[in-house]
Each structure stands twice: as structure tokens, then as C-alpha cells.
N, C-alpha and C positions, 0 to 999 in steps of 0.2 A: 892825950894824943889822939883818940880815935875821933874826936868832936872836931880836933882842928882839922883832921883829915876828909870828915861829913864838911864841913864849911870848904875847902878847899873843890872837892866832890860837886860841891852845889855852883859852884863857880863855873864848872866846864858845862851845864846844863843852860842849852841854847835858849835865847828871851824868844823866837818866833818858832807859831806852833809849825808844824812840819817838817821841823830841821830833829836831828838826831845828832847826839855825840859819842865816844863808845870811848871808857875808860877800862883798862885792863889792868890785871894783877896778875904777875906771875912770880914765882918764888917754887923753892924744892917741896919733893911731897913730905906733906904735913908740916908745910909753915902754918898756915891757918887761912890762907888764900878763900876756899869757899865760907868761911868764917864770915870774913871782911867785908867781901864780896855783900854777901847778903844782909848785912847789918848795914852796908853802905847805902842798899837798895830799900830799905826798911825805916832810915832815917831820912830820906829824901823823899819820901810816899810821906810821910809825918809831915812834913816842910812843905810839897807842893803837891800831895792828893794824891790816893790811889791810883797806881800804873803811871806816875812821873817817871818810875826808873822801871828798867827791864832785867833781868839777870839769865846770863849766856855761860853755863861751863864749859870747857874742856873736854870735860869728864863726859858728858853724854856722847861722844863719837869713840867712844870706847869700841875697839871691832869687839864685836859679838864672841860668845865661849867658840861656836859653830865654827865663825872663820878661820878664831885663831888656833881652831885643832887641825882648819884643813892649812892653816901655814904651817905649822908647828911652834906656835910663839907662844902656847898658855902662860909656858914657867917663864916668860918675861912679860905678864902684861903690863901696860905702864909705860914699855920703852913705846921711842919716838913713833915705829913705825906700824904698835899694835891701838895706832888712831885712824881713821877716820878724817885725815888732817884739810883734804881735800871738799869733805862736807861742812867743814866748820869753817874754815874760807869762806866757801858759796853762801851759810846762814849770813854768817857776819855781812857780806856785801848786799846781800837780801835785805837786813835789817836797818843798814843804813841807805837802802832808797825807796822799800816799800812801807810806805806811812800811812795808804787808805786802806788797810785791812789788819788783822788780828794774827802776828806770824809764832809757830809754834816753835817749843825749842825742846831739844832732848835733855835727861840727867842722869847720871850714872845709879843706880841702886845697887847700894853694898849689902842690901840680904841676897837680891838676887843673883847679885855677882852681874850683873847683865846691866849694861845702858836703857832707857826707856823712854819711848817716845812719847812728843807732846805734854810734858812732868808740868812745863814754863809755858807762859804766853808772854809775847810784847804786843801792848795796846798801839793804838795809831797813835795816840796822845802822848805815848814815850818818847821823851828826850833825850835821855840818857841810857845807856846800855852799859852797863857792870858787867865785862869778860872774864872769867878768871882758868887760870890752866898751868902745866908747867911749861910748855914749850913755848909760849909766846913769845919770848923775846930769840927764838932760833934764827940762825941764819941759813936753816937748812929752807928750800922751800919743800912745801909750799906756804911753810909757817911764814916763812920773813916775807911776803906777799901780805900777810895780816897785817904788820908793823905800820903801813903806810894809810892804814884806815884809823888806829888807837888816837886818840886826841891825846891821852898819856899812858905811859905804861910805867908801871908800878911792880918793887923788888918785895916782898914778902919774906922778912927772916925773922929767924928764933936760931939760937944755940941748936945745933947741931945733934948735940945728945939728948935736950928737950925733944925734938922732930923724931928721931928714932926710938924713944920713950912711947911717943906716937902713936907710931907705925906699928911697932910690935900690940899697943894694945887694940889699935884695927884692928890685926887680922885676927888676934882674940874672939874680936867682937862678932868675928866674920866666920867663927868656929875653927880656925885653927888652932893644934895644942903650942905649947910656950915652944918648944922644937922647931916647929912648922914655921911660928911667927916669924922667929930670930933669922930661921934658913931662908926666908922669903925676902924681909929686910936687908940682909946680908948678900943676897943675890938679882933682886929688883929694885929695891927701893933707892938701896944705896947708890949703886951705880948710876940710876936713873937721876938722881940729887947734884950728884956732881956734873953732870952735864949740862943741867940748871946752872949750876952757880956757876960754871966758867963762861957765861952770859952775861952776870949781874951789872957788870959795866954797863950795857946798852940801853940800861931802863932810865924811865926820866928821874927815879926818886927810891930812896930806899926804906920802904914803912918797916917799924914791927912788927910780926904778928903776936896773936894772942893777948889783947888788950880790951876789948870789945867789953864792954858790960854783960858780968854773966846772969844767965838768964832771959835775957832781953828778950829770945823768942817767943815766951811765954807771955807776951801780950801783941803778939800777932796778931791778927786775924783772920781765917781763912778767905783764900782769894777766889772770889768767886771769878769764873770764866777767863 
């Protein structure tokens, strides 16, 4: 599955330099969406050369710990409206018309709990752009404003209790105790999941996640610039 999905991938990637196309993944948190994402952007750099694909999360317009103590939304980060949805709009439309220069992109960091800027670059020579997020396919805007840019958008699922398997060992990872995990799962995640999925209709296709060859990252290469 994940090869025919790389061939399918390599299909939407425009024959003339200057064009750009922008394929999106969206699926509930912890399908494997940044997964895919980047293994999709890692085997099309293999296929057509360093900086052929670009990779754009979500996740990097995470509103900051700062904001969401002056909204009061910590204990729901995650939901729709503790993004940033407005900024990743503007990137995404950036990305698909500015091609003579080097555009920066933000990523979330799970030690630091905090989004971070400039993580990504898309090269002028990128064609393709790998989005990945959970709200993409919202009809809330200013997401569904994104919809009309995606050349395809794509459903990311696993089993339901593989995904919250997860999530609880995130937040583990993230130094919460087994209490904490489950209470945060149980009060972010989950809810946040289900409003995912009653979207799944609108996507063009529905992949698995979790299939990616493991290990694969381990013969990356650090990306210089």
C-alpha cells in the first residue's frame, strides 16, 4: 500500500518547473498523518531530487502555551480554535504562488510543548507540497477556504483503539503520568477525533495509516538549508 500511494503521490507532481501542487492528509489525532506525510515527501526527494517535495503541518500553528493561558484553552489544546487556522491559510496560499524564493514553515515540538518556527523550508524547485493536519477537510472556515487549494485530500485511519493506544503513550512521552495521559485522551483527544471523522466523507480517498516501512528515517539525510 504505501509504494502505490508514493506512485499515485508522484502523479500529482507538476511536469513544469514553477507550478506547485499541494496534496493534503487529514485523518483523527494519531492516525499516523505526519507519518505519511513525510515518508511521502522522503520517497519523492528519492524519485526526483532533493527539495522535489515540501512538507507543511498543521501542527506548527499551534497557538503558543502564552495565548492559550490568556484564552483560557490549555486543557483543550488541539481543539479547532487553539490554531493558528488563519496563518496556515495565508502559508498555504504563499506556497502555492511564491516559487522564486526559499518559504519557511513552522512545526510543532512535543518536548517543548510549543510550535517552532522555520523547523521546514520549501525550495523554489518544489513541486509538490505534503499538508498534513486534522482539520483539513472542516467546513468551518477558515479551514474550508484551504479545500479549494488541495489538488487531493486524503482520510488517514487506523482502528480507533490502535489511535488512543497512541495518544495515551504521547503524552507519556510528553512526561505525563498513566492518569494524566488517559484524563487528557478522554477530554482532548477524543472529542477532537470525532469531529475529524464526521468529515471523512469529503476527502478524495481513504488511506491507512501505519504502514510505512519502519525505520525508513534512518537513512535520511540531514537537509541542509
Amino acid at each position: 500500500m504505501p509504494e502505490s500511494l508514493v506512485e499515485h503521490a508522484l502523479s500529482l507532481v507538476p511536469s513544469r518547473e514553477g507550478r506547485r501542487t499541494v496534496l493534503a492528509l487529514t485523518g483523527p489525532p494519531a492516525a499516523g498523518k505526519s507519518t505519511l506525510a513525510r515518508y511521502l515527501v522522503h520517497r519523492i526527494e528519492e524519485e526526483l531530487g532533493r527539495g522535489a517535495a515540501g512538507y507543511l503541518p498543521m501542527d506548527g500553528f499551534h497557538l503558543s502555551n502564552a495565548q492559550l493561558d490568556r484564552l483560557g484553552r490549555r486543557d483543550r489544546k488541539g481543539a479547532p480554535d487553539t490554531f493558528d487556522a488563519h496563518g496556515y491559510v495565508a502559508l498555504l496560499h504563499r506556497l502555492t504562488v511564491e516559487t522564486g524564493h526559499p518559504v519557511y514553515v513552522p512545526d510543532y515540538d512535543r518536548r517543548l510543548h510549543e510550535p517552532v518556527a522555520a523547523r521546514h523550508v520549501v525550495l523554489p524547485h518544489t513541486r509538490l507540497v505534503v499538508t498534513e493536519g486534522n482539520y483539513l477537510a472542516s467546513d468551518e472556515e477558515p479551514w474550508s477556504s484551504a479545500r479549494e487549494i488541495y489538488t487531493e485530500l486524503w482520510y488517514v485511519e487506523v482502528p480507533d483503539a490502535d489511535r488512543e493506544h497512541r495518544l495515551v503513550r504521547r503524552q507519556l512521552r510528553g512526561g505525563a503520568d498513566a492518569d494524566q495521559a488517559r484524563a487528557w485522551v478522554e477530554r482532548s483527544d477524543r472529542p477532537n477525533g470525532e469531529l475529524v471523522k464526521a468529515v471523512r466523507e469529503r476527502c478524495t480517498r481513504v488511506v491507512p495509516g501505519g504502514r510505512v516501512p519502519r525505520g525508513w528515517w534512518r537513512t535520511v539525510r540531514p537537509r541542509q538549508g
